[in-house]
C-alpha positions in Angstrom: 42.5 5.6 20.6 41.3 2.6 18.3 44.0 -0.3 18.5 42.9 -2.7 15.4 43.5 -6.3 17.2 41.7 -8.0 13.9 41.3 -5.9 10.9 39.5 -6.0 7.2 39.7 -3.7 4.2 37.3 -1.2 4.6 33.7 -2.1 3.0 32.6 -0.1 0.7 29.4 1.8 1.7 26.1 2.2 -0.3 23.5 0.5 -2.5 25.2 1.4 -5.6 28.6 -1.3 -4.9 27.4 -3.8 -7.4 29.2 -6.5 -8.7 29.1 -5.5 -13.2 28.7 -9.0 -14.0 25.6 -9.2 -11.2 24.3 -5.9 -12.8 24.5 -7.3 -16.8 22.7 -10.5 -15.8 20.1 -8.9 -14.0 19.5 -5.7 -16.5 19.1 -9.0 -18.9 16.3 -10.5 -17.0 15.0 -7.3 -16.2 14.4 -6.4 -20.1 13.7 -9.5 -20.7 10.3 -10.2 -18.5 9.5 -6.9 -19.5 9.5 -8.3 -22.9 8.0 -11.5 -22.8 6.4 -12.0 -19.5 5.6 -15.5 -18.6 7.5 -17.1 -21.0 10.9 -15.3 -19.5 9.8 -16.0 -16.0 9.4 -19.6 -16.8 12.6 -19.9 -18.5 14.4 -18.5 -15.9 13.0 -20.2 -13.3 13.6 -23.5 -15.0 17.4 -22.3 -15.8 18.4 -20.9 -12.1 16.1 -23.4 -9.9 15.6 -26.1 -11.7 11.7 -25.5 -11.9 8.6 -25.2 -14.6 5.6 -25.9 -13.1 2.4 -25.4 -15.3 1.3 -22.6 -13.1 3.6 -20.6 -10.1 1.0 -19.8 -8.0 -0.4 -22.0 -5.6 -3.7 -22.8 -5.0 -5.5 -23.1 -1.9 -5.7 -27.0 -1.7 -2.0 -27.1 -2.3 -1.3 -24.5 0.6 -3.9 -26.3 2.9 -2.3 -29.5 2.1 1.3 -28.1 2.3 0.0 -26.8 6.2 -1.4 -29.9 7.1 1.8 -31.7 6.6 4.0 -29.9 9.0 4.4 -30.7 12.8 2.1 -29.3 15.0 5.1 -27.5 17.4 6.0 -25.5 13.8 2.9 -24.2 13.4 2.3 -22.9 16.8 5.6 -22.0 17.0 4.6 -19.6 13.1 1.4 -18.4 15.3 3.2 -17.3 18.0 6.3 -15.2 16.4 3.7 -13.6 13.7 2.0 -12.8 16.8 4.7 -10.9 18.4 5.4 -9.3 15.2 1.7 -8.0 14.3 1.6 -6.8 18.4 4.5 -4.2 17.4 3.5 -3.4 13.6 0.2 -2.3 15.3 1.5 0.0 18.0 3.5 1.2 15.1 0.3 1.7 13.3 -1.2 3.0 16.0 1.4 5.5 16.5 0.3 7.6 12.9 -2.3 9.4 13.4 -4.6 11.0 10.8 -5.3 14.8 11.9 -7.1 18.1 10.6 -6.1 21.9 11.8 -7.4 25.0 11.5 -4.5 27.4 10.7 -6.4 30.6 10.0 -10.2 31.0 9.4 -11.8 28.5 8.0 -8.5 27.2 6.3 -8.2 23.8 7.2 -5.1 21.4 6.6 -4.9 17.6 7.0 -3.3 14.7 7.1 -4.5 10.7 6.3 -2.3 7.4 6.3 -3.5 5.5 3.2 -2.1 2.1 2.6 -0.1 1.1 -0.4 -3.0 -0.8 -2.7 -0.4 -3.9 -3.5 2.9 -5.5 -2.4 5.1 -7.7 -3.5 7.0 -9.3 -0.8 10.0 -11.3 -1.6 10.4 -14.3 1.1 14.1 -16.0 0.3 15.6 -19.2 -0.3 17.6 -21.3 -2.2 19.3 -23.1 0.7 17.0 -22.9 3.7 13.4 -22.4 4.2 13.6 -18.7 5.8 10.1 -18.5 7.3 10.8 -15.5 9.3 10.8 -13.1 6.4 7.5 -13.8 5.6 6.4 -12.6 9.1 8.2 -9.0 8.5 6.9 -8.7 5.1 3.8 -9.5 4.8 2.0 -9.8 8.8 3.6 -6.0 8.3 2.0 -4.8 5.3 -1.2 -6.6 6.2 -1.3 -4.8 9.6 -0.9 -1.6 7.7 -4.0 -2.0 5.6 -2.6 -3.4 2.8 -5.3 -5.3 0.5 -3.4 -6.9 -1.9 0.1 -8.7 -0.7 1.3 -11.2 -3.3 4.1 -13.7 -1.8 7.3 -15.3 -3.7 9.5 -17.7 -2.1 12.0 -20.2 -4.2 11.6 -23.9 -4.2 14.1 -25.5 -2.2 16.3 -27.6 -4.3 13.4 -28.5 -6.3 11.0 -28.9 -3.2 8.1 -27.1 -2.3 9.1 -25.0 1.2 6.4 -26.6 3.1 7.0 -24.1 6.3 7.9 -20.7 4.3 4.7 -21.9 2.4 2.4 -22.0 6.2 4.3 -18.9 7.2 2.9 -17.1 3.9 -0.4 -18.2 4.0 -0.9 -17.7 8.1 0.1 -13.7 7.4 -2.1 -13.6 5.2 -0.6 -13.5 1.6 -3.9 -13.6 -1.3 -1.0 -14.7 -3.5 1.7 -17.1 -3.3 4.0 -18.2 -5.9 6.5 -20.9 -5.7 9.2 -18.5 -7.8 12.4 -16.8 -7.4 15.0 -15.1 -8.3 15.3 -11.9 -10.0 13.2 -13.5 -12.5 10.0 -13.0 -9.0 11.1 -9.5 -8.6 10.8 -8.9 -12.3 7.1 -10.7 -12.3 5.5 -9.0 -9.4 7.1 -5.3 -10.3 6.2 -5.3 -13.9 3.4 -7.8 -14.3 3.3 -10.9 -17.0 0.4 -12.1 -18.5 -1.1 -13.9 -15.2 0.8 -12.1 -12.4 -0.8 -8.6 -12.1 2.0 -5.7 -11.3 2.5 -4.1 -7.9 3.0 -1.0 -6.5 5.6 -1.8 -3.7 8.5 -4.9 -3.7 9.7 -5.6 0.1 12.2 -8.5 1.3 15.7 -9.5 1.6 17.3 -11.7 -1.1 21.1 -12.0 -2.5 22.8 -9.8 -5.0 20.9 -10.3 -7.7 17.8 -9.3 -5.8 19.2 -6.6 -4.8 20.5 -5.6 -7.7 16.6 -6.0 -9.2 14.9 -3.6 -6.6 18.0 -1.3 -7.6 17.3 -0.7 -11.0 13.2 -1.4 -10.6 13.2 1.4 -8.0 11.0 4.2 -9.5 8.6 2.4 -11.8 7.8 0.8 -8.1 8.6 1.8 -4.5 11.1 -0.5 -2.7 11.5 -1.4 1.2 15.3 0.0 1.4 18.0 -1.0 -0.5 20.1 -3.8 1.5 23.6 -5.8 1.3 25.0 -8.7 3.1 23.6 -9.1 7.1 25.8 -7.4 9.4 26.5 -7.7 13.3 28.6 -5.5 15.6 29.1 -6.0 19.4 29.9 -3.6 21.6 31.1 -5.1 24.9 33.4 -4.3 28.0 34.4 -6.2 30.9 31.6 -7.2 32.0 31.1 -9.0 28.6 31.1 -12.7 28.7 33.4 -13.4 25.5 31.7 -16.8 25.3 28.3 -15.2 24.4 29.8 -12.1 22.5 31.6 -15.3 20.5 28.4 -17.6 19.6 26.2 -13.7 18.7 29.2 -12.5 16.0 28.9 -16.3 14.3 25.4 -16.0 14.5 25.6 -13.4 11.7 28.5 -14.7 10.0 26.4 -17.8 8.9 24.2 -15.9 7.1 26.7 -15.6 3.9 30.8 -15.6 3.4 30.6 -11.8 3.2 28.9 -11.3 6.3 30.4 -8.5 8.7 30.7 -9.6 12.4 32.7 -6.6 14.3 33.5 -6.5 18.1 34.2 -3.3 19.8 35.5 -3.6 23.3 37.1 -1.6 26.3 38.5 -5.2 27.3 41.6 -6.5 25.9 41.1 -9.8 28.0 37.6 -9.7 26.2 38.5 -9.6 23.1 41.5 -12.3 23.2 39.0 -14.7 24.7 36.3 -13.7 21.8 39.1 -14.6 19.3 40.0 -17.6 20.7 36.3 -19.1 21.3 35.5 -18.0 17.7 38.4 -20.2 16.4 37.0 -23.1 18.2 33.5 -23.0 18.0 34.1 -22.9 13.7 36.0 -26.2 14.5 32.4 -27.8 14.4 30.0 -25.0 13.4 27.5 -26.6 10.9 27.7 -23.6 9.0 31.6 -23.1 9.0 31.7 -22.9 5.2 29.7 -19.6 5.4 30.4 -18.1 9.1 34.2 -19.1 8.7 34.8 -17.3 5.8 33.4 -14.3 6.9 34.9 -13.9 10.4 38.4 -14.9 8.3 37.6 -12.1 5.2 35.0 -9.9 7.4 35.6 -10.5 10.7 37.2 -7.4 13.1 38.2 -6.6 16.4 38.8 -2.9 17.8 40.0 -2.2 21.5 38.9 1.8 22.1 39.8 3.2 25.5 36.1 3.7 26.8 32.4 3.2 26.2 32.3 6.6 24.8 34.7 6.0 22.2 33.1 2.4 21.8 29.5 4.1 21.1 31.4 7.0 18.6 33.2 4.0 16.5 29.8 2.3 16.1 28.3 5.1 15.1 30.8 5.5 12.3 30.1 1.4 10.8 26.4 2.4 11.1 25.5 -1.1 11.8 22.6 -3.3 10.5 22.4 -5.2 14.1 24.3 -3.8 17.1 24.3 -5.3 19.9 25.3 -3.8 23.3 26.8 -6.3 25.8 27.5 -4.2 28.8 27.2 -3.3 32.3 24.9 -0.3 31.5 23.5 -1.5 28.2 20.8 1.4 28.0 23.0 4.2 27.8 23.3 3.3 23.8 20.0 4.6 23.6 21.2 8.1 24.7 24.6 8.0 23.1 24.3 6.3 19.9 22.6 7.2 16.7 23.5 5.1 13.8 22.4 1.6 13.9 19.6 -0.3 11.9 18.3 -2.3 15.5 19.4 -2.4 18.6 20.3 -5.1 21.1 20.5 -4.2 25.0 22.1 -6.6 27.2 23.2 -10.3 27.3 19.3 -11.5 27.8 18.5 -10.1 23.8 20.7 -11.3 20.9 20.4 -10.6 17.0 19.0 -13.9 16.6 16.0 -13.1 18.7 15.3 -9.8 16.2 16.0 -12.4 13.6 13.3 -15.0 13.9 11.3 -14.5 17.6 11.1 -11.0 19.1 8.3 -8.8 17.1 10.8 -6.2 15.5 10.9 -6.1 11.9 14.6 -8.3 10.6 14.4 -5.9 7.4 17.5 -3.6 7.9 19.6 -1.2 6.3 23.1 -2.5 5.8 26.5 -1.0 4.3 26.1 2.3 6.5 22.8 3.1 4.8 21.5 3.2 8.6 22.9 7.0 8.6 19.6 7.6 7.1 17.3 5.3 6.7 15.6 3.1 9.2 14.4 -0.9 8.2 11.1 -2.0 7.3 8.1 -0.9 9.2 4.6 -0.5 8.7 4.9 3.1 8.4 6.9 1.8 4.4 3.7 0.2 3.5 1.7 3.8 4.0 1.3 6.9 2.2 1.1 9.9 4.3 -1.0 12.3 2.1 -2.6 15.8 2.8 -4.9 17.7 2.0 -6.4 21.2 2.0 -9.7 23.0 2.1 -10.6 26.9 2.5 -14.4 27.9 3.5 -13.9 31.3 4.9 -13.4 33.5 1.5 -11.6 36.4 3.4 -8.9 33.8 4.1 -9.2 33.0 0.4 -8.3 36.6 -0.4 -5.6 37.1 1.8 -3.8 33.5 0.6 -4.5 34.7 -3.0 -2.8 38.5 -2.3 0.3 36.8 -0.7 0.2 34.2 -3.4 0.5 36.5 -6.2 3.1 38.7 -4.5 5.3 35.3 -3.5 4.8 34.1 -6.8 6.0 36.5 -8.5 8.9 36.6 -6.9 10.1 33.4 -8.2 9.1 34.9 -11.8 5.7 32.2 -11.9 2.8 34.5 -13.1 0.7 31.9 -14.0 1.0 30.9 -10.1 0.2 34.7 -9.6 -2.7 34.9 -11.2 -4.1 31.7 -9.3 -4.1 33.8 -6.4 -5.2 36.8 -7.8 -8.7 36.1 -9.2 -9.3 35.2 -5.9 -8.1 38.2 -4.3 -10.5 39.9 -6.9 -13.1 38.0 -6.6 -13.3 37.4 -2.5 -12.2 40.8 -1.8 -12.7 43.0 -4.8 -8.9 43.5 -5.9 -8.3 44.8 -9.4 -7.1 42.0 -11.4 -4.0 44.2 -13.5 -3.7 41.9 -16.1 -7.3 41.5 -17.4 -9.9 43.6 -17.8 -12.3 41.0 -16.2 -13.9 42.2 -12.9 -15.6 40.6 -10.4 -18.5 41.6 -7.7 -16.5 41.1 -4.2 -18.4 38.3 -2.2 -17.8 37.6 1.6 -18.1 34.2 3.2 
């Protein structure tokens, strides 16, 4: 039984909860760039952040000169997390396999992982310099084979991001532009007059952003469709509610509308978690945003055992769950609906976040029921293809072709398979009085 010790209206679920007034304003933009290319994109930019440079891009004595004047400890510290996320994307690479099987004689069926020729990867801003989505975006795509990664990224209250700028450049973005907005989602999925289109559009961003790869999904791919970062802890007694309290705020920082659950066998637990929460915002440097979504967002269930615990989570289908418990393993087995997991006290969100290797690109607002995040597998095509040498195979595919096609009413299908049928085998062809001599392979 679930007792509700701190309770929200319930969230509603999908990518298609958008605000109308986001969806007019970005439709606007949308048609607009499409339109008039550069000159929308510079308007916009200049009307939303404040900037209109004479060209978006940066060059590569900017860049260079933009590295050069960060702190040494920020730049190893970009070389080591890209290099914990590049280890994973390629034992994730390494995992698909191109293959090629002989299901009958000489018929022979395969398989090949061919990257996504260009991507557009959206790194966000606006308020902070969020370095660590340049490492999921684009150290990802690269490791997947991807030749042609262009980079957005906002300025910074009229500043150039000098760090999500290194962070670009060091995984290896052939593009960067100091631009945001939907205004960058518009450039780099439709193309202006000197930013060529591409094929693929991967990041996080607000609601507007979201909004864009909404409606720009189909005239190009899109990561997965994403809402506001959520966190859900599942802990029991041996939680320690001062930790479970610091990882639910954590999340909550990221934006006022920010889901932060706790799920817990413990009612001592999850009294304490209340109370440290209320005093840790007393002084949180991000209290504006983490306080107003623990107050609007912010829930705390009591179930009666870990079982019940793992079914609730389940049911929220969390972006970020994070299992704080004796036995923090057994998720693995009883769970199945969660973006990322977190096993045991020594993990936390934060460390998927920013440090650990694992991609931070997540499905949110239940989507986790059946889509994973972002992975190098998203920047790959898995394609097939077929070849027949032994002509008696032919013949036999083309009788059952014509017979299965036929079924379904398709006679131009039919008769695909039937010429060969005639022609490999010497079967009359009933609908033309074209024969053919029966050759063998």
């Amino acid at each position: 039984m679930i007792t509700y010790l701190k309770s929200v209206p319930p969230t509603p679920r999908g990518a298609a909860v958008t605000d109308p007034a986001v969806a007019a304003t970005v439709a606007a933009i949308l048609d607009d760039v499409r339109e008039r290319g550069d000159v929308a994109v510079t308007e916009y930019s200049a009307k939303f952040d404040n900037w209109s440079p004479e060209s978006f891009r940066l060059s590569s004595s900017e860049i260079d000169g933009l590295i050069r004047s960060l702190p040494q400890q920020v730049i190893d510290d970009i070389e080591f997390v890209q290099a914990q996320v590049r280890r994973f994307a390629e034992h994730q690479r390494a995992s698909l396999t191109d293959f090629e099987v002989e299901t009958l004689p000489g018929v022979r069926l395969g398989q090949k992982q061919v990257p996504v020729a260009a991507v557009g990867a959206y790194v966000p801003g606006g308020r902070y310099p969020l370095t660590a989505s340049a490492h999921m975006t684009i150290v990802t795509a690269k490791v997947a084979g991807v030749s042609r990664v262009v980079a957005c990224t906002p300025p910074i209250r009229g500043s150039i991001p000098a760090a999500t700028v290194a962070a670009m450049a060091m995984a290896g973005a052939d593009e960067i532009y100091l631009l945001g907005g939907v205004q960058a989602m518009a450039a780099m999925a439709l193309g202006t007059q000197t930013i060529d289109r591409v094929d693929l559009i991967a990041g996080p961003g607000n609601a507007y952003v979201a909004e864009a790869k909404r409606r720009l999904f189909g005239e190009v791919g899109i990561d997965l469709f994403a809402g506001p970062t959520e966190i859900l802890v599942i802990a029991d007694e041996h939680a320690d509610p001062f930790v479970v309290a610091v990882d639910l705020l954590s999340q909550a920082e990221h934006g006022p509308d920010s889901p932060a659950v706790l799920i817990t066998t413990s009612r001592d637990v999850a009294v304490s978690v209340s109370e440290h929460v209320e005093r840790i915002l007393v002084d949180m440097p991000t209290r504006d945003l983490a306080g107003p979504a623990w107050r609007d967002h912010g829930q705390i269930l009591l179930v009666d055992d870990l079982d019940e615990a793992y079914a609730v989570a389940d049911s929220f289908a969390s972006e970020h769950v994070e299992v704080l418990t004796r036995s923090p393993r057994e998720a693995l087995e009883k769970m199945r609906h969660y973006g990322a997991l977190f096993l045991g006290e020594g993990t936390c969100v934060s460390y998927g976040d920013k440090v650990i290797g694992t991609n931070h690109v997540l499905p949110t607002r239940g989507n986790a029921r059946f889509t994973g995040g972002l992975w190098v597998g998203k920047y790959l095509r898995t394609v097939t293809y077929q070849e027949v040498t032994d002509l008696s195979s032919s013949a036999y595919l083309g009788e059952v072709c014509g017979r299965a096609s036929r079924v379904e009413l398709f006679e131009g299908h039919a008769r695909s398979g039937d010429v060969r049928a005639a022609k490999y085998a010497g079967a009359p062809l009933p609908w033309s009085d074209h024969t053919f001599a029966a050759s063998r392979a």
